[in-house]
Every structure is written in structure tokens, then in C-alpha cells.
N, C-alpha and C positions, 0 to 999 in steps of 0.2 A: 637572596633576592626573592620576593612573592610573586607568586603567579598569582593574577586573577584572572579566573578561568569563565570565560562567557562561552558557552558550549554554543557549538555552530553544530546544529538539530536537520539533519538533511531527511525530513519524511517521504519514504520510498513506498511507494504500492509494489511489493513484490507478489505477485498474486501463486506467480511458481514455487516459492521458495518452501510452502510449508510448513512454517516452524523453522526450518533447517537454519545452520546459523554456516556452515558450509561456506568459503570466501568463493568459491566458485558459485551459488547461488549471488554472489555479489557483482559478477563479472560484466562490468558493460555502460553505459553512460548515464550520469546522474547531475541534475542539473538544477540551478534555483536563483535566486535573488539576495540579497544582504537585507538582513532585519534593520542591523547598525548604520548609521550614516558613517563615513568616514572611515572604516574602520582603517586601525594601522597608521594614523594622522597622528604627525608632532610638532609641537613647536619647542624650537631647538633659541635655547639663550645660551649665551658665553660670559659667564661671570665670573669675578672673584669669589674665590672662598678660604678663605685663610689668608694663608702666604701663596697657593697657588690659584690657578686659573682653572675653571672646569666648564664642560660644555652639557647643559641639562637638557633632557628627553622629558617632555610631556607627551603623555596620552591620554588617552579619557578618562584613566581609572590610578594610572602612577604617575612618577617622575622618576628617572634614572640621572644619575649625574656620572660623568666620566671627565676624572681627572687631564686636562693636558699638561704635554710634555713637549720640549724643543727639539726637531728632527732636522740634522743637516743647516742645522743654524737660521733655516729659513722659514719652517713650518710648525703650528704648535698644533700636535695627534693626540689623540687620543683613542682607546682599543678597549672593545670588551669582547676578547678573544671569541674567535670562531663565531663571531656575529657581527659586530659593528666596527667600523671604524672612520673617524672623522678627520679630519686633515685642515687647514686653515693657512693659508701666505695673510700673512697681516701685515706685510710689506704693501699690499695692494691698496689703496682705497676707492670703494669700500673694500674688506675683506674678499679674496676666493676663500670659499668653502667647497669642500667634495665630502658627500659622505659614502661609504662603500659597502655592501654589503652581499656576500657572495662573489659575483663575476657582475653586479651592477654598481656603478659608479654616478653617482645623480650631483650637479649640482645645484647648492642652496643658495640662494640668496638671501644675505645679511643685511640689514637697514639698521640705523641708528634709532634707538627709541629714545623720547624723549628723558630716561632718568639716566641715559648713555649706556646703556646694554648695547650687543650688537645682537638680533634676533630674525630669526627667520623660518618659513615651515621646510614640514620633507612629509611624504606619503611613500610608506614601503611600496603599495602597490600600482602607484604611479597616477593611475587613473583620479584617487578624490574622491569626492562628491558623483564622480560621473560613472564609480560604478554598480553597477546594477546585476552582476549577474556570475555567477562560478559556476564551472564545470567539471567534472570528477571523474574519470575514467580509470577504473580498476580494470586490470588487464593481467591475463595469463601468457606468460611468454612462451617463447619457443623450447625453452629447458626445464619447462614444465613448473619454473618459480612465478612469484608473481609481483606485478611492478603497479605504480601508480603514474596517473597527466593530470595537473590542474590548468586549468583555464580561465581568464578573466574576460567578459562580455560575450565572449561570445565561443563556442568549441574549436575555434581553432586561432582564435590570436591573444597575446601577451601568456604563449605556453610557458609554464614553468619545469625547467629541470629534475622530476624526481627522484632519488637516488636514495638508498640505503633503506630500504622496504623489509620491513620484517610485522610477520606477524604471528600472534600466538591464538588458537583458537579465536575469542570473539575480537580480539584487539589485534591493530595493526598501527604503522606510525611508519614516517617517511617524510623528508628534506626535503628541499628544494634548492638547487647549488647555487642560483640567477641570487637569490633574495636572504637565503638561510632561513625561512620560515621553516619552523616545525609542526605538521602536522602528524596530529594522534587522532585514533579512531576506532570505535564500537559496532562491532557488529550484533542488530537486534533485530526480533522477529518486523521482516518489513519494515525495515528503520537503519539506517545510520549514524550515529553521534559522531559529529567531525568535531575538530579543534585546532584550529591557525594559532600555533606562538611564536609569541618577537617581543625580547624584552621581556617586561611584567603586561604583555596585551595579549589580550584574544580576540577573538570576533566571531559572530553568529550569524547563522543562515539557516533557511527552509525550503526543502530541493522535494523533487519530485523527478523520477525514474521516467527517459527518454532511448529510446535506440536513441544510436551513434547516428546511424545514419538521418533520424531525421529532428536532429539539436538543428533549433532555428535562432535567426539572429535578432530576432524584435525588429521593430517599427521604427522606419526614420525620425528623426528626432529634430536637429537642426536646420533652419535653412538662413543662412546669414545675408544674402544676397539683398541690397538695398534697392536694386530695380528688377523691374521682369525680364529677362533674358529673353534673347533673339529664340527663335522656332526652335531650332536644333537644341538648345540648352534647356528650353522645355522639356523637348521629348526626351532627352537624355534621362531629366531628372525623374521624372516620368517611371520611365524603365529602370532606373535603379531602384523608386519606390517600390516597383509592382515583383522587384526580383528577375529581371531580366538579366538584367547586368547585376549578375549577384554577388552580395558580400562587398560590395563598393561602401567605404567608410566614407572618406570625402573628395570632393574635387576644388579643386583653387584654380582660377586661370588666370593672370594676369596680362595685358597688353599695353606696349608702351611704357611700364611702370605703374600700370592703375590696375589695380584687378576689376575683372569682369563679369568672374561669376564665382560663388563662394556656398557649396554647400556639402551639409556633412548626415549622417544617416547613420545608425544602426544606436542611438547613446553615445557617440564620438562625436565631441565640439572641437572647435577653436583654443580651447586648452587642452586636449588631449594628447600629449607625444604618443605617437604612434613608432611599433615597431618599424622601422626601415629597411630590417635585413642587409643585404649587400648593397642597399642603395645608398647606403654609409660609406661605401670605399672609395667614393667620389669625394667625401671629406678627408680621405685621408692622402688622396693626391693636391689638394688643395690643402695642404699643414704641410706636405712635401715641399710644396711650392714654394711657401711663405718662410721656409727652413733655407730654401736655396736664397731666394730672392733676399734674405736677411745675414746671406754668407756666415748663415753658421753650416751647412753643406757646403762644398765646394764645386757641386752640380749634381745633375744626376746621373753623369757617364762614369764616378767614382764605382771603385770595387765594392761591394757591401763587406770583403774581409777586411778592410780598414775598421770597420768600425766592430766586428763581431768575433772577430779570432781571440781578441785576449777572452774575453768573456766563454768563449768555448773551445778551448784549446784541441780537444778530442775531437774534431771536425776533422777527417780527411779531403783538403780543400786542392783536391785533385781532380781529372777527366772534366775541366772547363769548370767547375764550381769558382776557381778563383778569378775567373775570368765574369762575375754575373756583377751586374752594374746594379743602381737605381733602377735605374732607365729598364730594365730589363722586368723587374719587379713591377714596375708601372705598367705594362704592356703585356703583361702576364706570359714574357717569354724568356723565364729563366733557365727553361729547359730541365727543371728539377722535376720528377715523380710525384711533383705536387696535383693532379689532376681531378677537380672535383666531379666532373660526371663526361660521359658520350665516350670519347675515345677507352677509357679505361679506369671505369667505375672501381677498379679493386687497384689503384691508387695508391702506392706505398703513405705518402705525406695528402691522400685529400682530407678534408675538410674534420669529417668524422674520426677519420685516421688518427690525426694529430691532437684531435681537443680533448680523446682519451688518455694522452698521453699527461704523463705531472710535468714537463717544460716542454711546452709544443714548439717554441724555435727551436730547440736541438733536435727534436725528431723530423719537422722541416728541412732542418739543413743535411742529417744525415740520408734524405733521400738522395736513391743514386739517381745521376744524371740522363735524359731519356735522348734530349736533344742539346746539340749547343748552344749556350747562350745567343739570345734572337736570331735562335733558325727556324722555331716554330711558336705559337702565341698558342695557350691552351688556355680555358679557363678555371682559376684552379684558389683557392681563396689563401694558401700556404704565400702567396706571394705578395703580395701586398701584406701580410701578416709581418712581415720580414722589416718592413719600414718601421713599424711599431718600435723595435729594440733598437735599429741603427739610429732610430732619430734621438731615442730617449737617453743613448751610447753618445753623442754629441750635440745637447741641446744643452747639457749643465743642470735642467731643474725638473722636475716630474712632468712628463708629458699633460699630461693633462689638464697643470696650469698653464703650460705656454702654449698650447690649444687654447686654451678659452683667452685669452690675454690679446691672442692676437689672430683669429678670428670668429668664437663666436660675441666677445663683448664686442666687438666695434658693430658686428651687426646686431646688437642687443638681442640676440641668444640666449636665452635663462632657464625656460624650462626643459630643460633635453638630460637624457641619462646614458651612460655610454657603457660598453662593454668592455669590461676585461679581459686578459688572456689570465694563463697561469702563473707568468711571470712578471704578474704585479703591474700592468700595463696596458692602456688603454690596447681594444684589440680593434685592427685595422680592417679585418676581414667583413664587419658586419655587425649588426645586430643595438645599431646605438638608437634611443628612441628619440624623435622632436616632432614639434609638430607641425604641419600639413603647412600654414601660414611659414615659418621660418625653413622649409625645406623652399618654401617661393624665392621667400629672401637671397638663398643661396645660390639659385638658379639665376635671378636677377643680377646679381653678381657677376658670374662670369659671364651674361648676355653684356652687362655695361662695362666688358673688357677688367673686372680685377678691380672696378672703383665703389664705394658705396659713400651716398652721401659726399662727394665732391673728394672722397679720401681713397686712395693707393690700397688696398691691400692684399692685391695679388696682382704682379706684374701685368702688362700685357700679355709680354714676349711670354711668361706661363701660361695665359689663357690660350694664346695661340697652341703651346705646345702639345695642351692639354687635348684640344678638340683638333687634331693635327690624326689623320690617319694613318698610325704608326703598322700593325699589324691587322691580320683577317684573325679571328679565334677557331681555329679548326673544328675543336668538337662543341661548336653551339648551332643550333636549330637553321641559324638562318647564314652560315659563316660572316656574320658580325662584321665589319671593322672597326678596329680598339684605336680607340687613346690613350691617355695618361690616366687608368681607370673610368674611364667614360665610353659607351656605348655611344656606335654609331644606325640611323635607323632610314631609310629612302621610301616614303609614303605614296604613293600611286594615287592619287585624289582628283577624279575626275578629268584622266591622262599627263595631270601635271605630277613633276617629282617633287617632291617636300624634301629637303633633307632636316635631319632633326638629332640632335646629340641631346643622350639621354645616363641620367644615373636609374641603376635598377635592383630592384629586390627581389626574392622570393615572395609568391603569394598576389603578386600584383602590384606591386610600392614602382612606382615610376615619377621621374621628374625627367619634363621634356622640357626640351630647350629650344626653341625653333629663331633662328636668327635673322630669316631672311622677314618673317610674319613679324617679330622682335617678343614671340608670344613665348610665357613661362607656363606651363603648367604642370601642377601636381594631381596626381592618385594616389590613393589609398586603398588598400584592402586586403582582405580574408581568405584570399582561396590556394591555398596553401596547401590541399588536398583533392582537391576537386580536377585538375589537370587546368586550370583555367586562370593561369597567374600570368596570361599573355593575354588577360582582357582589356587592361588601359591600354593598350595597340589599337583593338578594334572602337573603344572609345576616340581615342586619337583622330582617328583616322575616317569614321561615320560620324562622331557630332560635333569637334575642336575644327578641324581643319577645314572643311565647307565653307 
């Protein structure tokens, strides 16, 4: 296989460094723009070639073709180990496609071309055309090695995983688990030579040396809004231009079913899937639903050992574990040591705990029990993690097609990319990307009871259940009450109470649901570090709700 190597040129003024080639003169934030348009853009055919079928990779500079094969009678894959793999139900029309790469799972979209191909694009790093900008952070750890963080637009969102850092005097080199990019790199007097590969691609860039602390986000960019918005949506927009309300990527508001105001800021449009973080575990009570409501569950008061004991035999499903329902999983009160933060950050099964692990449901389910199943609701992402396998355990076909099949195609869902765990399987916990527009949709949805377009697709009786206040979350800021993965929120807005059911992320990702207003709205954003990911609240609540 050829590499063609387009070197990604990150020119650094190190004025301390001296000559020194030292990785600790290297230590600290480095930031720039893409020379390349597109880079890591393919257009992906499925063609005959022989006697077999192959699915080809164009990039700018090669073409890879990768053989398929027929998997489980239903899908034809194809694999170019420890980097790509491509997946296809050709049962469907048009085709599903997934292609996967690392722990991201993206779907493609297939159209017919006119000489009868099936053809479609895919961009490793998600963004396209819209991105503008890498971030590089070499970092000395705490055991005295040293690690690498890249980042796309901006220094703190579409982080990548880096892992397996090694370096030899002036060269270092280091993965990324999200994507499988390999990046290699030169250390030179005041100068970095990077290198992104994937496939026979590279891509090039020219950085310039920033403190951490003061990596900025650029200049708003979009405003898609076809009228002038009322006072308050001015001033909003206003303040997020000036950095007020910082790190705000976009807002969508819709009422009635019409959106109202639509605007987006920092190089993030209308096509940009944006990370969601945990505001994706909202999707995964809603694929629970549609699991029930389609009796392939038999509800969600079933044991989750029905469907997970053959598969992990070594599970001592004792002191109430065989007693944890659905239901318990949904309400985050399984009572298992799965607890991601407040009560007891050192967590046997939280978050971090388990995604170090090589199969995180087994080290899940081996946490010992803290509480009895729904005697306490904690927030803890190992639980809704849990639904990922039981559903994949009794759905008959890869999750991820019967995901898209039966809800995000009927709401014409396309550009979105989801997260995997270790075990092969969409992960329920978080972390899937779509964009700002199609997070409305989804809110829209269960505002108009489970219907889209005059069509069923999530019962009532689930909407109800969903936004039903099941438990309080003990260790959250505000003790919460929970639903079916849905956050509950009570607005104080000039002495009147709002109430407002909300899905939510890290960093600022909120979609509120306000039912009595009939209003949807989404946020977006970056602050992820800042202590300030409980800004779409004061959003919410000073310029939405007035």
C-alpha cells in the first residue's frame, strides 16, 4: 500500500527553546488551520470486480478498494484490519451503509448513479469543508511519560483519543482510538513537522504556538435565521458574538413545529454533527422504546439476566443484580457501583473505570452492588451502557441497522456518526455526533407524542413513560428528577414555574423540551473545561423563556 505523504508543517515560534530539540521544550498548546480543503474526504463506490463485489475509497491522491464478503447471510463487509471497516444490508432500499472506524461508526449514504453504481461520500473527520482549524497539545504526565490531545475547531471539541505515544529523540508518533489516524512527528528547531495517516492519505497544516489557556475559537460564522428575531434573540445573539455566553456553537428554537430562530457561530453550520456527549442517552431510551413498543422486549420491568447471562456466564448475579430490570437501567437506579461523579467519584464501574477496560459490560456488571435495585437513582453512564448489549442480545440484526431503520430514517437522519463500545456495539452511554437541526427533529418528536409526519414511531404510552418522574438523581447538582434517560428542569421566569424535560451533555449540548410553550430548543457547545456546561440553563431561562 503507498503512502502519500503531504506533511502537515505546524510552524512554531519557540523563542525559549534554543536550539534545544528537548520534547519538554515542546510541551504545551499548538494550534493552526488546514492548508488542504477536505482533507480525509472520500467517495466510496460499490462495484463489481471480477466475480466479487468491492467497495472503493477515493481520496485526493489514491483509491483503496476493499473486497466484500457475506456476514451472517444479511450483510456484505468488508475490513482493512485495525483501520477500516465497512458494513452494507442490501436487503434495504436504498442500501444501509456503516463505515467504522476506531470506536466511530458514521453512516453513509448510498444513491444510485446513473451507470447503476451505488455511491456515496464519508469524511474521517467529520466536519468537511467546515474545518478550519487543529489543535495539538503535547503533555507531560503525571509518571513523568508523555502523552499527546488533538482537536478539531476549536481546543476543546471533537477531542480525539490519543494513545500509544512513543517517542525517540526528535520523532514521536501516536493513534487516535475515535478514528485510527496515525499521527507521526518531527521535532525541529522552532518547528514541528506533523503527519495525519488514513489509508494511502495525509493532510497538511501551518500552526503557530498558543498557551492552553488562551486557544481561541474564531469568529461567528453562520446566521441562518430568515427573519429578525424578537429583542431577547437579538441580544442573545449578540452575547454569544461578543463571548459572553462563550463557546455557544448553535442555537435552534423551534415553536409550534416552525422554527424560530436558527443560528450557528464559531465555523459550525447546519451540516455539522456536533459532539452530543450524554445527550445521546436520550436516543438510546427512545430505540428502548421502539424495541418494546415492536415486542421484540417484552417491556421494560424484564431482568436484564434474561438476556446477558449466557453471554457472560462468570457474572455472579447475586445481592440483587438479578433482580435489575430495564426499567432500572433507564432511571439510572440499578444500584450497581456504576457511579460517574458526586456521591463517589472512585466508582468501581464509572465511566472512565470501564472504557479502560477491553469488554466494558463485564466489568459493568462485575461491579458490586451499592444499593438495591430502584432504592436509589444515581447518575452513572455504566447503565444505560447495559441496554446496548440486552437489545443487540434480542433484536436478531446489528444494532445499528435496526437503529437507523426504525428511527433515524423515518425522521430522515443521515448525517450523524455514533459511538462504539469495545464490544462491537453502538455505545448507549454517549458520545454520538448529529446535527443541531436533527437533535430538533428528535425533540419535536416526543413534543408531538411518538408521531412524525402523521406516522407512530414511538408509542405514546413511551412518551408518557419517558418524561414520567420516575426518580430524584442523588448525586447531581441540582437533585434532578429522572425519567426514562431524560432530565427534568423547573425555570423560575419572572415568579412563573416552567417546567421543561431536557436530554443533556457534557460541555453544554442540551435539548429542551418545553411542552406547556410546545417550544423545542437546541444548544450547542464547547465548554467542556471551563466549569460553564450549565450555560444553555441561563440561556434557557434569560432569553428562550421571556
Amino acid at each position: 500500500m503507498r503512502i502519500n505523504t503531504l506533511t502537515i508543517i505546524c510552524l512554531l515560534n519557540l523563542a525559549s527553546c534554543h536550539a534545544q530539540t528537548a520534547i519538554d521544550n515542546y510541551v504545551g498548546g499548538w494550534a493552526g488551520t488546514f492548508e488542504e480543503k477536505d482533507p480525509f474526504q472520500f467517495d466510496i463506490r460499490i462495484v463489481p470486480s471480477g466475480e466479487r463485489i468491492v467497495a472503493s475509497f477515493t481520496g485526493h491522491e489514491s483509491t483503496t478498494e476493499i473486497p466484500l464478503d457475506v456476514e451472517d447471510s444479511k450483510y456484505l463487509v468488508g475490513k482493512i484490519a485495525d483501520q477500516l471497516t465497512i458494513r452494507i444490508d442490501t436487503a434495504s432500499t436504498p442500501p444501509i451503509a456503516f463505515v467504522q472506524t476506531g470506536h466511530h461508526l458514521s453512516n453513509i449514504e448510498l444513491n444510485l448513479t446513473a451507470s447503476g453504481v451505488w455511491a456515496g461520500e464519508w469524511n474521517l473527520l467529520i466536519e468537511g469543508p467546515f474545518l478550519p482549524s487543529m489543535y495539538l497539545s503535547l503533555d507531560k504526565l503525571d509518571d513523568g511519560g508523555y502523552g499527546a490531545s488533538t482537536f478539531f475547531k476549536e481546543p476543546t471539541y471533537h477531542y480525539m483519543w490519543g494513545q500509544d505515544f512513543r517517542y525517540s529523540k526528535n520523532d514521536f508518533e501516536f493513534r487516535d482510538i475515535r478514528s485510527d489516524i496515525k499521527f507521526t512527528g518531527v521535532l525541529k528547531d522552532e518547528q514541528i513537522d506533523l503527519t495525519l495517516h488514513f489509508l494511502d492519505e495525509s493532510a497538511k497544516i501551518e500552526l503557530s504556538p498558543l498557551p492552553y489557556d488562551q486557544w481561541q475559537i474564531g469568529q461567528s460564522s453562520e446566521i441562518a435565521a430568515e427573519e429578525s428575531p424578537p429583542t431577547l434573540f437579538s441580544e442573545l445573539v449578540t452575547n454569544i458574538r461578543n463571548d459572553t455566553l462563550e463557546r455557544t456553537h448553535a442555537v435552534v428554537i423551534s415553536q409550534y413545529g416552525e422554527t424560530i430562530l436558527e443560528e450557528y457561530f464559531a465555523g459550525f453550520t447546519q451540516h455539522t454533527p456536533h459532539d452530543t456527549r450524554s445527550l445521546s442517552k436520550s436516543f438510546a431510551s427512545a430505540i428502548t422504546g421502539i424495541a418494546i413498543d415492536d415486542q421484540i422486549l417484552g417491556g421494560e420491568h424484564l431482568p436484564i439476566r434474561n438476556f446477558l447471562e449466557d453471554q457472560y456466564p462468570e457474572i455472579a448475579w447475586e445481592d440483587g443484580k438479578a433482580e435489575i430490570t430495564i426499567h432500572h437501567l433507564l432511571t439510572m437506579s440499578s444500584g450497581l457501583d456504576a457511579i460517574d461523579f458526586g456521591l463517589n467519584r472512585n466508582s468501581f464501574a464509572n465511566e472512565g473505570a470501564f472504557q479502560s477496560q477491553e469488554d466494558w459490560t463485564e466489568h459493568i456488571l462485575s461491579a458490586p452492588m451499592v444499593y438495591r435495585p430502584g432504592g436509589s437513582a444515581n447518575y452513572g453512564s455504566g447503565n444505560p451502557h447495559l441496554l446496548s448489549p440486552v437489545l443487540s442480545s434480542a433484536i436478531g440484526e446489528r444494532l445499528e441497522f435496526y437503529m437507523h431503520k426504525e428511527l433515524f430514517q423515518p425522521l430522515s437522519i443521515k448525517n450523524y456518526r455514533i459511538q462504539t463500545n469495545n464490544e462491537d456495539q453502538p455505545y448507549f452511554g454517549g458520545g454520538w455526533y448529529l446535527t443541531p437541526r436533527d437533535l430538533q427533529k428528535f425533540g419535536q418528536l416526543y413534543l408531538n407524542k411518538g408521531s412524525w409526519n402523521g406516522k407512530e414511531i414511538l408509542s405514546q404510552q413511551w412518551v408518557d413513560k419517558s418524561f414520567d418522574k420516575h426518580d430524584v438523581l442523588e448525586n447531581t447538582r441540582d437533585k434532578n428528577e429522572y425519567g426514562y434517560l431524560f432530565w427534568h428542569k423547573t425555570y423560575d421566569v419572572k415568579g412563573k414555574k416552567i417546567e421543561s424535560i431536557e436530554a443533556r451533555g457534557s460541555g453544554g449540548q442540551y435539548l429542551f423540551i418545553i411542552p406547556e410553550y410546545e417550544v423545542v430548543a437546541v444548544i450547542t457547545s464547547g465548554n467542556y473545561r471551563n466549569g460553564k456546561g450549565f450555560q444553555p440553563e441561563k440561556i434557557m431561562e434569560r432569553y428562550i423563556l421571556p
